[in-house]
MMTF fields as JSON, N, C-alpha, C and O atoms, coordinates in Angstrom:
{
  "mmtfVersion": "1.0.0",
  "mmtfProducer": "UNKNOWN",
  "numBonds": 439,
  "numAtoms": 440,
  "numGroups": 110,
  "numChains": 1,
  "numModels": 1,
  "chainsPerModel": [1],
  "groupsPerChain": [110],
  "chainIdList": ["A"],
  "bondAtomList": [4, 2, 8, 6, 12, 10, 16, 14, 20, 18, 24, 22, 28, 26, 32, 30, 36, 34, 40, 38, 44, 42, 48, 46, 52, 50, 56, 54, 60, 58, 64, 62, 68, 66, 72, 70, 76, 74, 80, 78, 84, 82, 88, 86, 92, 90, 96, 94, 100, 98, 104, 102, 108, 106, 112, 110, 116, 114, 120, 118, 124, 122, 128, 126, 132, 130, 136, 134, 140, 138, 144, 142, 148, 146, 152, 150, 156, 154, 160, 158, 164, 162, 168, 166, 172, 170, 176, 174, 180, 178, 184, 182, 188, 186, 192, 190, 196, 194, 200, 198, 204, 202, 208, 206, 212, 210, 216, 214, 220, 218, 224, 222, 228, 226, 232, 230, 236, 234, 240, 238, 244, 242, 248, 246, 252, 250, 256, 254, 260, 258, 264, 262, 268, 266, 272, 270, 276, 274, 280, 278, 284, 282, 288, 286, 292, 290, 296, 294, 300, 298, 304, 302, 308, 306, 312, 310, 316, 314, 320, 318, 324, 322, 328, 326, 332, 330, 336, 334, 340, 338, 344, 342, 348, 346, 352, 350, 356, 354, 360, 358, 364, 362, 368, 366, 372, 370, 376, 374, 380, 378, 384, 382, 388, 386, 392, 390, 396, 394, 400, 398, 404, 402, 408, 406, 412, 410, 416, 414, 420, 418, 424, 422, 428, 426, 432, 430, 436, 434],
  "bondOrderList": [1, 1, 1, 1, 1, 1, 1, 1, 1, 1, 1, 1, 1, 1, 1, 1, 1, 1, 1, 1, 1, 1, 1, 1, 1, 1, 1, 1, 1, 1, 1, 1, 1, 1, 1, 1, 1, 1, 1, 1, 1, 1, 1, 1, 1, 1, 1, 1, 1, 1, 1, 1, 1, 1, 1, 1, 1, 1, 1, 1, 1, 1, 1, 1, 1, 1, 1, 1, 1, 1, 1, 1, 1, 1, 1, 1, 1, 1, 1, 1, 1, 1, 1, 1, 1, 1, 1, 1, 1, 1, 1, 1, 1, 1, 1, 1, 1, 1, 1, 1, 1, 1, 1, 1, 1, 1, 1, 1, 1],
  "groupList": [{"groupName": "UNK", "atomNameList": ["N", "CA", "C", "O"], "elementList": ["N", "C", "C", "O"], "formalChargeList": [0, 0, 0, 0], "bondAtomList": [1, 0, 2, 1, 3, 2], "bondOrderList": [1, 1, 2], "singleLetterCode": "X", "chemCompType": "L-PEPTIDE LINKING"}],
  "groupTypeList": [0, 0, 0, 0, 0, 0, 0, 0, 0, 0, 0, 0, 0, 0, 0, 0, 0, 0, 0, 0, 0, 0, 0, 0, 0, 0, 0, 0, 0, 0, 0, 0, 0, 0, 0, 0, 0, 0, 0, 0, 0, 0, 0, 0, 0, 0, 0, 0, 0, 0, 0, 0, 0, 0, 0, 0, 0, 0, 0, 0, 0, 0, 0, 0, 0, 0, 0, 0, 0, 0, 0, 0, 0, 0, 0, 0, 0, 0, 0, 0, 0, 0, 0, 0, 0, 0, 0, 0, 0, 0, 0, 0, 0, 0, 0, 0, 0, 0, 0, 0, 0, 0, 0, 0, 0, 0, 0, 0, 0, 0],
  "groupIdList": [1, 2, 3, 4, 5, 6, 7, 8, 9, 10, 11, 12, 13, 14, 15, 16, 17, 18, 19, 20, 21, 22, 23, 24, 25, 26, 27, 28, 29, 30, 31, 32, 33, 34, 35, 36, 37, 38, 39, 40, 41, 42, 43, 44, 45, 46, 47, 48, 49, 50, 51, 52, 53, 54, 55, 56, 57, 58, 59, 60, 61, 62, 63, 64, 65, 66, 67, 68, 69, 70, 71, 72, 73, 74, 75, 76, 77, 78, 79, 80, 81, 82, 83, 84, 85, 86, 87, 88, 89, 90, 91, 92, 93, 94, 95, 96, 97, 98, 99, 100, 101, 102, 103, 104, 105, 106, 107, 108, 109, 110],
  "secStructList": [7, 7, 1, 1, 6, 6, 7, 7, 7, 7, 7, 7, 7, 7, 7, 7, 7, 7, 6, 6, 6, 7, 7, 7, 6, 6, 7, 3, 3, 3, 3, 1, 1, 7, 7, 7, 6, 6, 7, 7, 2, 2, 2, 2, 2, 2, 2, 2, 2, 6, 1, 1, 7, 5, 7, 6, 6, 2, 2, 2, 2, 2, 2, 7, 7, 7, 2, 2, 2, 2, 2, 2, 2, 2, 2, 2, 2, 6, 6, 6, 6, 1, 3, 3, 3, 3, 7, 7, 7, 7, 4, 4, 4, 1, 7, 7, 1, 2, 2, 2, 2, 2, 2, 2, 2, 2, 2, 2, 6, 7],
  "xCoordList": [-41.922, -41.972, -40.823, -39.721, -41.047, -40.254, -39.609, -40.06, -38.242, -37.02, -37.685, -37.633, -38.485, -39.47, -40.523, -40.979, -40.887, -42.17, -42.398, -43.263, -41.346, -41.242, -40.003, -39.274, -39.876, -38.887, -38.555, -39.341, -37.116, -36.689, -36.173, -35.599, -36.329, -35.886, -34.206, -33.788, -33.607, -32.34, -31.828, -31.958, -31.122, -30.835, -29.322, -28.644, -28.996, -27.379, -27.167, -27.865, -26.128, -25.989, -25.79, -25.247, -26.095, -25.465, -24.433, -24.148, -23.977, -23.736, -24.423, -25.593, -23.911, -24.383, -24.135, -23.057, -25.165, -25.354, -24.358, -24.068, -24.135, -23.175, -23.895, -25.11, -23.022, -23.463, -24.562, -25.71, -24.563, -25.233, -26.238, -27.287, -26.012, -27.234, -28.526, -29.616, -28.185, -28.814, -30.027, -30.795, -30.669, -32.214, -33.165, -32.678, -34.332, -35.079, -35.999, -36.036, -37.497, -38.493, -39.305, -40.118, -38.813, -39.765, -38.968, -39.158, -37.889, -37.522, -38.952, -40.097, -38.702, -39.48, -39.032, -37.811, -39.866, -39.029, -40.336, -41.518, -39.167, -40.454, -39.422, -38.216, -39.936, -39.88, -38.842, -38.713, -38.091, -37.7, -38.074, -37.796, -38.35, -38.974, -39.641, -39.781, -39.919, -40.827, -40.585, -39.832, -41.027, -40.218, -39.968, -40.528, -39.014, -38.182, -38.292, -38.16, -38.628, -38.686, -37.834, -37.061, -37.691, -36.602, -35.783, -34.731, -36.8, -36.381, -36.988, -38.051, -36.316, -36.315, -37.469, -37.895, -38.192, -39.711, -39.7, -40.263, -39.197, -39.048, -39.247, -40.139, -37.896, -37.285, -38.498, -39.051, -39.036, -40.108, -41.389, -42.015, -41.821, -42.833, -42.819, -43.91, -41.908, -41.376, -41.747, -42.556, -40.849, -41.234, -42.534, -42.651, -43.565, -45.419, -45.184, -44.831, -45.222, -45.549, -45.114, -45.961, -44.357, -43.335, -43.859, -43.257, -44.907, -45.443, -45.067, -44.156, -46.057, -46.075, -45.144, -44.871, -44.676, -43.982, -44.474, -45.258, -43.424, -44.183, -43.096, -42.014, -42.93, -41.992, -41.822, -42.519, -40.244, -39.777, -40.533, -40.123, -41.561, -42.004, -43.78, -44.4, -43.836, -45.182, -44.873, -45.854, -43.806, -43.02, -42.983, -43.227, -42.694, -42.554, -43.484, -43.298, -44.915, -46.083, -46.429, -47.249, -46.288, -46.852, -46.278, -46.966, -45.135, -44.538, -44.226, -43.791, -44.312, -43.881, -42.901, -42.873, -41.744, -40.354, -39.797, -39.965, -39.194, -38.348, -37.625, -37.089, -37.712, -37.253, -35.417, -34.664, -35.146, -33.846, -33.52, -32.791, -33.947, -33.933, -34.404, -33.724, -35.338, -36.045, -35.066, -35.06, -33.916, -32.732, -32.014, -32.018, -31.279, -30.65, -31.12, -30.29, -32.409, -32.89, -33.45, -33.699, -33.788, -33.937, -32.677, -32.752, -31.389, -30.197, -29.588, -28.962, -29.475, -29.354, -30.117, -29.596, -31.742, -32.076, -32.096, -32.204, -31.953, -30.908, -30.292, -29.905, -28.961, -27.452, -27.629, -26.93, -28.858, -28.662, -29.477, -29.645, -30.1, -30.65, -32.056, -32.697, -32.984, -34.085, -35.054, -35.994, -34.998, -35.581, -34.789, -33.629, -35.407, -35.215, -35.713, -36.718, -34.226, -34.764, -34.81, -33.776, -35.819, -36.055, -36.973, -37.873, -35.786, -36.434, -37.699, -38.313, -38.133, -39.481, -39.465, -38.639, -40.529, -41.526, -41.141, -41.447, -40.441, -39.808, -41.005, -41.312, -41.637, -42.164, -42.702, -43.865, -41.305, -41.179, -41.683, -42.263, -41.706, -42.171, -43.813, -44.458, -44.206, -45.489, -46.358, -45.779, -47.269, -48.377, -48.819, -49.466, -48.883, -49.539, -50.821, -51.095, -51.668, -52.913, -53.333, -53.767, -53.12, -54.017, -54.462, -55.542, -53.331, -53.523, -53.929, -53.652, -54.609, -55.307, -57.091, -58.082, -57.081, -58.534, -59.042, -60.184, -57.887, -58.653, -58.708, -59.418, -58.426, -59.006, -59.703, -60.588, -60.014, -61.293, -62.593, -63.709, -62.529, -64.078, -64.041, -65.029, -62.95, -63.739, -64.224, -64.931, -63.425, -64.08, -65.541, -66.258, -66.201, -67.133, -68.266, -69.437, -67.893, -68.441, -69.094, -70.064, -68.36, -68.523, -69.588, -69.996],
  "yCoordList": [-20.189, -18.829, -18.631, -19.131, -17.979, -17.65, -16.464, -15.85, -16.027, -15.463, -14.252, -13.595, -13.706, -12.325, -11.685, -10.546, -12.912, -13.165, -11.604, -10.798, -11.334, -10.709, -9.683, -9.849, -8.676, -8.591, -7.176, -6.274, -7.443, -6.808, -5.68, -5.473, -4.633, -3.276, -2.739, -2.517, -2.611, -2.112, -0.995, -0.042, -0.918, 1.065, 0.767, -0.166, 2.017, 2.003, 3.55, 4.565, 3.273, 4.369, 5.48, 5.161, 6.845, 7.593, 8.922, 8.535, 10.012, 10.447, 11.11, 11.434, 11.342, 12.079, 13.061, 13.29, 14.137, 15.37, 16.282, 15.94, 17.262, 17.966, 18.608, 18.471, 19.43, 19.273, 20.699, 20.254, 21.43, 22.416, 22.363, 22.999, 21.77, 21.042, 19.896, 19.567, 19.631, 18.645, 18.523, 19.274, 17.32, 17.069, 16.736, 15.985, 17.323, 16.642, 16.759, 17.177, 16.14, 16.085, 17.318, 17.202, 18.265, 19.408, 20.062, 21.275, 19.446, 19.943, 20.298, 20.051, 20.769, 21.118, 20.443, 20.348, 19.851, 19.303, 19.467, 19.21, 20.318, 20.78, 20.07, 20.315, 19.344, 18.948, 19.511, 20.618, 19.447, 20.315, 19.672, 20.497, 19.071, 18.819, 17.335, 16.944, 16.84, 15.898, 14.34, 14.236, 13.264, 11.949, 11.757, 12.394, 10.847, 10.598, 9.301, 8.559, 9.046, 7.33, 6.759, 6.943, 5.395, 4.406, 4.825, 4.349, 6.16, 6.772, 5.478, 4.986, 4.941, 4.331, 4.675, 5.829, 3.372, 3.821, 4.922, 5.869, 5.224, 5.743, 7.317, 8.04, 7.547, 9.167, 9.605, 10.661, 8.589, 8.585, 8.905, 9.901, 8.352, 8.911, 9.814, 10.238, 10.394, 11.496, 12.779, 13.605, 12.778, 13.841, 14.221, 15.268, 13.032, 13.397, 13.776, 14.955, 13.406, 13.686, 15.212, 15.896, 15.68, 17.017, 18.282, 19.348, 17.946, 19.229, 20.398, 21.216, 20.271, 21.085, 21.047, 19.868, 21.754, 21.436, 20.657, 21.028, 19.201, 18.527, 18.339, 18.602, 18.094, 17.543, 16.074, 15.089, 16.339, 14.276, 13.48, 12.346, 14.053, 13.763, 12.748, 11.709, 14.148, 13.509, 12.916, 12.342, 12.754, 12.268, 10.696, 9.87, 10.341, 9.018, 8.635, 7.454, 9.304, 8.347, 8.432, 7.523, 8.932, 8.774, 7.482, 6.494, 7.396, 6.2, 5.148, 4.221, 4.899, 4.427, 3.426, 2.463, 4.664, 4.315, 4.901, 6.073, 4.056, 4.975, 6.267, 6.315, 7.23, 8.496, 8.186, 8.9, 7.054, 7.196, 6.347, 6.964, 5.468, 4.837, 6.479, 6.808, 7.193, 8.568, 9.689, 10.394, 9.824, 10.498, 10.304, 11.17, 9.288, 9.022, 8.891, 9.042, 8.605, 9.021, 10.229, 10.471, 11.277, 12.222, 13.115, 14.056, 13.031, 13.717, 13.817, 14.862, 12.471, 12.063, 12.8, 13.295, 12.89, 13.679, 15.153, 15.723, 15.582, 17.424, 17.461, 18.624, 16.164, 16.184, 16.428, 17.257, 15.491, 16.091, 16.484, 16.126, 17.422, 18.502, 18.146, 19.088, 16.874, 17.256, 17.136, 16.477, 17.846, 17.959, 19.792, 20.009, 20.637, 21.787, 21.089, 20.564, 21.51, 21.48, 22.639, 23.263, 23.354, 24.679, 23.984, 23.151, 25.283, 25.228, 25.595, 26.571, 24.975, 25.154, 27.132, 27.727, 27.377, 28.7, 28.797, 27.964, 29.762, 29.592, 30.516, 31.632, 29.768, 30.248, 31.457, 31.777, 32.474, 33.93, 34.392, 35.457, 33.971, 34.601, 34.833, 35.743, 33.781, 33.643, 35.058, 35.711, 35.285, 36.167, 36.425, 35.393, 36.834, 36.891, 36.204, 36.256, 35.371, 34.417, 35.872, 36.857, 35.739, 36.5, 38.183, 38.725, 38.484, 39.825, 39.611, 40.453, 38.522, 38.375, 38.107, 38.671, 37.109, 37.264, 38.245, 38.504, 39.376, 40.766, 41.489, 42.494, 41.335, 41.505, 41.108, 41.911, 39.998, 39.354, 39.503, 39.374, 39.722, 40.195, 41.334, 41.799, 42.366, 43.581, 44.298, 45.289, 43.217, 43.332, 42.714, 43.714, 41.816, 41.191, 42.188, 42.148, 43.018, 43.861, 45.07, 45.716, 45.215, 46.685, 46.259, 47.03],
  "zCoordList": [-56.641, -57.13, -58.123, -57.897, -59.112, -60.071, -59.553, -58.586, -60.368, -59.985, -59.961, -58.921, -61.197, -61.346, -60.825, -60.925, -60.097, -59.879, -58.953, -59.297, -57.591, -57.105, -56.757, -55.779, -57.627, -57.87, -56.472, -56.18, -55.833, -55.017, -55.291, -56.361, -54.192, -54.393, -54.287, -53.15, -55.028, -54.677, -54.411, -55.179, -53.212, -52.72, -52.795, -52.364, -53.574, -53.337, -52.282, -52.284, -51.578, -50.338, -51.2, -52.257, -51.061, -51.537, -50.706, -49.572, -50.943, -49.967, -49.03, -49.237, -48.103, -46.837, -47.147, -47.694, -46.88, -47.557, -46.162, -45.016, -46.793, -45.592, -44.445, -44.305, -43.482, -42.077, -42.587, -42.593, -42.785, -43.211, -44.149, -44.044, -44.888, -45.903, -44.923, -45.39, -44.03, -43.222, -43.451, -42.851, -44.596, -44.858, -43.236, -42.391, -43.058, -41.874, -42.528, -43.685, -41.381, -41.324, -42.309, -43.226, -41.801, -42.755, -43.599, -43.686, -44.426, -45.226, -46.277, -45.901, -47.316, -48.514, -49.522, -49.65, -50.419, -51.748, -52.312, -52.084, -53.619, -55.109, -56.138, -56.146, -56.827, -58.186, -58.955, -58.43, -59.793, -61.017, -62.338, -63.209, -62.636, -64.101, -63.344, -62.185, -64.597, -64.411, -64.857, -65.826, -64.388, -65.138, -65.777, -66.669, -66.238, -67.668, -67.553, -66.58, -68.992, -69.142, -69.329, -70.27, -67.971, -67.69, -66.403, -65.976, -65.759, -63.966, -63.089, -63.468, -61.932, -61.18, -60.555, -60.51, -59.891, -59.645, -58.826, -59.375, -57.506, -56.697, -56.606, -56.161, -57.289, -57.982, -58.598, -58.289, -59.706, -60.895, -59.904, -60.267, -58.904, -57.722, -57.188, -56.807, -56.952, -55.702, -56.214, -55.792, -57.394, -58.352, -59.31, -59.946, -59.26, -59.8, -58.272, -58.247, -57.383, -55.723, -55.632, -55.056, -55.924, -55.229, -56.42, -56.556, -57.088, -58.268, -57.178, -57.3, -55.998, -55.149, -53.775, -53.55, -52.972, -52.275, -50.665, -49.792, -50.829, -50.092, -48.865, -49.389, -47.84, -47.014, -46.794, -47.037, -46.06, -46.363, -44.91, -44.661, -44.03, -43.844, -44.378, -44.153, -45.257, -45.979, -47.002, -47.475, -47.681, -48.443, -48.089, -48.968, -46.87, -46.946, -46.163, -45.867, -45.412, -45.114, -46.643, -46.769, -47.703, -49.24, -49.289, -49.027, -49.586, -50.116, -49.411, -50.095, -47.939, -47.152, -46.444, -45.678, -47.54, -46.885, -45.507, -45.168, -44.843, -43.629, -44.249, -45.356, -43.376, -43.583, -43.933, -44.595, -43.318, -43.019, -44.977, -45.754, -45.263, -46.81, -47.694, -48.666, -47.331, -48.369, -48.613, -49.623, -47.19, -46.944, -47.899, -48.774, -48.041, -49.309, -50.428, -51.325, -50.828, -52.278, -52.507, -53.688, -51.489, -51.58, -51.56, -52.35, -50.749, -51.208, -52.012, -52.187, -53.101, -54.611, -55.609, -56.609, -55.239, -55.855, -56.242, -57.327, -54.971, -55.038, -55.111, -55.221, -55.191, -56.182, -57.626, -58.209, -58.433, -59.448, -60.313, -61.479, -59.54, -60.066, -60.118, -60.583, -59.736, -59.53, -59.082, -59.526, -57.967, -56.573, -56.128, -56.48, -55.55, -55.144, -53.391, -52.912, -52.865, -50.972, -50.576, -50.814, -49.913, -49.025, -47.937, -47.826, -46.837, -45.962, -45.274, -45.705, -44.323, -44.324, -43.349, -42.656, -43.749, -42.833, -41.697, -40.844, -41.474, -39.602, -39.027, -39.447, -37.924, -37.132, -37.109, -37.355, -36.634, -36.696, -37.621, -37.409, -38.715, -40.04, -40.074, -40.594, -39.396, -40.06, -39.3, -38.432, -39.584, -38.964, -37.583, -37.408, -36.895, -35.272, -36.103, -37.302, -34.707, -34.95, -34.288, -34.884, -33.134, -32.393, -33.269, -33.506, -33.485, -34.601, -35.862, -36.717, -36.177, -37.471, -36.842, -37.307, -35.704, -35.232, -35.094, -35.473, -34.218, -34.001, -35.645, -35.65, -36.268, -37.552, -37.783, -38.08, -37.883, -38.765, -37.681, -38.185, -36.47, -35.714, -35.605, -35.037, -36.058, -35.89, -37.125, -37.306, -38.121, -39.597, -39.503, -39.482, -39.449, -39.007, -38.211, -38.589, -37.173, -36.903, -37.499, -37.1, -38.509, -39.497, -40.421, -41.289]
}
C-alpha cells in the first residue's frame, strides 16, 4: 500500500469548554455560515449538516464519530464562530399533551 493510498485522520485536542458551557447529548448546533474552501472534512460536514438545528447526538450517528472525538470538534467550532450552541427545549416549556388532545377532539366534535 502506498503512503496515500489511505490517508489517516488527524485530531488535535482542543480545549475543554468551561464548566457552564458544558456541550451534551442534546445540545443544539446551527450552522453560522457555510463551508469554505480548504475547511477540514469534518467542520466542512458538520456545518452542510447543522443548516438546521441538529444535536451532537444526531450529529455523530451522522458522521459516526464518538461523541467524545465530536466534543472537541464541535467546541472548536463555537470557539470560532461557526457553529451557534443552544440549548435544547426544556421540558417545562413545551405544551401540556394532554391539554392539546382535549383540544383537538373537542374541535373534531364541532
Amino acid at each position: 500500500m502506498r503512503r496515500g493510498d489511505h490517508p489517516e485522520r488527524l485530531y488535535l485536542v482542543g480545549e475543554q469548554p468551561p464548566a457552564q458551557g458544558r456541550l451534551d447529548l442534546v445540545t443544539l448546533f446551527v450552522a453560522e455560515h457555510e463551508p469554505t474552501h480548504g475547511m477540514s472534512p469534518e467542520p466542512a460536514a458538520i456545518l452542510r449538516m447543522c443548516e438546521q438545528p441538529l444535536s451532537m447526538a444526531e450529529i455523530s450517528a451522522h458522521m459516526r464519530l464518538p461523541t467524545s472525538m465530536l466534543t472537541l470538534i464541535l467546541t472548536d467550532m463555537v470557539a470560532d464562530g461557526q457553529l451557534e450552541a443552544r440549548a435544547p427545549i426544556p421540558t417545562a416549556s413545551l405544551p401540556d399533551i394532554d391539554l392539546l388532545k382535549a383540544v383537538m377532539h373537542g374541535l373534531q366534535r364541532l
